[in-house]
C-alpha positions as CSV (number, residue, x, y, z in Angstrom):
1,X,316.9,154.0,99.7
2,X,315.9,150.6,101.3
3,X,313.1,148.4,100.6
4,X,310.3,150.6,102.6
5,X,311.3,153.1,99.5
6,X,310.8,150.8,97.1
7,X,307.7,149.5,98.5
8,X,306.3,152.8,99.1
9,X,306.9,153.7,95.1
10,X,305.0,150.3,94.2
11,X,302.2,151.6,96.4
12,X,301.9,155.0,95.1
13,X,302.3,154.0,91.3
14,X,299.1,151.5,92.2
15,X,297.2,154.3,94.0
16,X,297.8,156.8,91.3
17,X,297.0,154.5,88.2
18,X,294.1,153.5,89.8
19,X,292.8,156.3,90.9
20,X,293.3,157.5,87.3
21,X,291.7,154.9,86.0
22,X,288.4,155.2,88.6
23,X,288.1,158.8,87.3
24,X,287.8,158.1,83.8
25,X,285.1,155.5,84.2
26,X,283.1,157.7,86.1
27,X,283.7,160.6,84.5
28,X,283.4,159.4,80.6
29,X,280.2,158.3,78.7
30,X,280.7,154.5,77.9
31,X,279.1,154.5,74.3
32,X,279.1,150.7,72.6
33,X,278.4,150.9,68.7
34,X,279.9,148.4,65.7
35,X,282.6,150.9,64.6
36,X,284.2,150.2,68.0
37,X,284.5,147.0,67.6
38,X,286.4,146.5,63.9
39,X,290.0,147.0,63.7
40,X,291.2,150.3,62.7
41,X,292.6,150.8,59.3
42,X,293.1,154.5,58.4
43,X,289.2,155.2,58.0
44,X,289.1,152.6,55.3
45,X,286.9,150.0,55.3
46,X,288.1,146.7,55.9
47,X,287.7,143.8,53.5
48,X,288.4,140.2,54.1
49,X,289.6,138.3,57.5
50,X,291.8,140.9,59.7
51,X,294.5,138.4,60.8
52,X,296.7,137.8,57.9
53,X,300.2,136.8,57.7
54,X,302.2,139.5,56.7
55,X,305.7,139.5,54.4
56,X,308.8,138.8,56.6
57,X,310.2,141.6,55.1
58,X,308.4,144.5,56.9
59,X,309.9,143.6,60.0
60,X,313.0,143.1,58.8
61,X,313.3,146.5,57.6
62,X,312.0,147.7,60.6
63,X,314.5,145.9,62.7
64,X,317.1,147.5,60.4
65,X,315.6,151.0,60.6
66,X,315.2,150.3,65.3
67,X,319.2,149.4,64.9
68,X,319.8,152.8,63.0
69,X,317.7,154.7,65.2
70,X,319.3,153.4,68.4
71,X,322.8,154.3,66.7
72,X,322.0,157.9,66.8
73,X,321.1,157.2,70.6
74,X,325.2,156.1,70.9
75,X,326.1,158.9,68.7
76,X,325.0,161.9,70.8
77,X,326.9,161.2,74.3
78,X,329.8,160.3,72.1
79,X,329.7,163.6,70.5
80,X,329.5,165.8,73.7
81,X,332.7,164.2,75.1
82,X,334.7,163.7,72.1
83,X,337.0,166.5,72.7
84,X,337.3,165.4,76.8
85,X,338.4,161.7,75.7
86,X,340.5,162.6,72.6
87,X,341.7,160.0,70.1
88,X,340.6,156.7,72.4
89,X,336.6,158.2,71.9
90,X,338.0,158.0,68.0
91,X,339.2,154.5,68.0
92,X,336.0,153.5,70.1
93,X,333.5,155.3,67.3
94,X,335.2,153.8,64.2
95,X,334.9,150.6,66.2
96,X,330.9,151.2,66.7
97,X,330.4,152.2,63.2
98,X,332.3,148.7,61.7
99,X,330.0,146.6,63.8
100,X,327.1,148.8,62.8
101,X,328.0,148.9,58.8
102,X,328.6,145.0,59.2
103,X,325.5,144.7,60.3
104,X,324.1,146.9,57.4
105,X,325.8,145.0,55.2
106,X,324.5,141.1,56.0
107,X,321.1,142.9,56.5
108,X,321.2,144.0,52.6
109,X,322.9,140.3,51.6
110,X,320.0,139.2,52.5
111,X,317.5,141.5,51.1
112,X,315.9,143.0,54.3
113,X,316.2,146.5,52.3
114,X,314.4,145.3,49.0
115,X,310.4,146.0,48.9
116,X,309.4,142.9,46.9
């Protein structure tokens, strides 16, 4: 694949979006009203300005949480060759899993894991 492959892809992933794009505007109703303007908040009613600052703390437990979830991404190759590699895919795991728990561990020192 050479550049005239690559630029071809560019090409056709602008063709297609737009053409997507082109078909829902002509297609669908445009409709203005209030509602569509306000921020969405779980069909409550907002109250108060919208931009607030929110508590650190929410994204630190979910930085916590993306690290966990990305762990389990690791976890499933490792598992489907473990018996090809033997005792180095061991070593490399328990390895994986001290970095990880490390991580878990300065996470709750400093009290990403308490709601306050």
């Amino acid at each position: 694949m050479g550049a005239g492959s690559l630029i071809a892809l560019t090409i056709a992933a602008i063709a297609f979006s737009g053409i997507a794009i082109l078909v829902a505007k002509v297609v669908t109703k445009a409709t203005t009203n209030k509602q569509k303007g306000e921020a969405y908040e779980c069909g409550v009613v907002t109250t108060g300005p919208s931009w607030i600052q929110f508590n650190v703390g929410y994204y630190l437990f979910a930085l916590v949480f993306l690290i966990f979830d990305v762990e389990l991404i690791f976890l499933f190759p490792w598992a489907v060759v473990v018996k090809e590699i033997g005792w180095l895919a061991l070593i490399e795991i328990v390895i994986f899993f001290f970095i990880l728990f490390t991580g878990f561990l300065y996470a709750h020192k400093k009290g990403a894991l308490k709601w306050k």
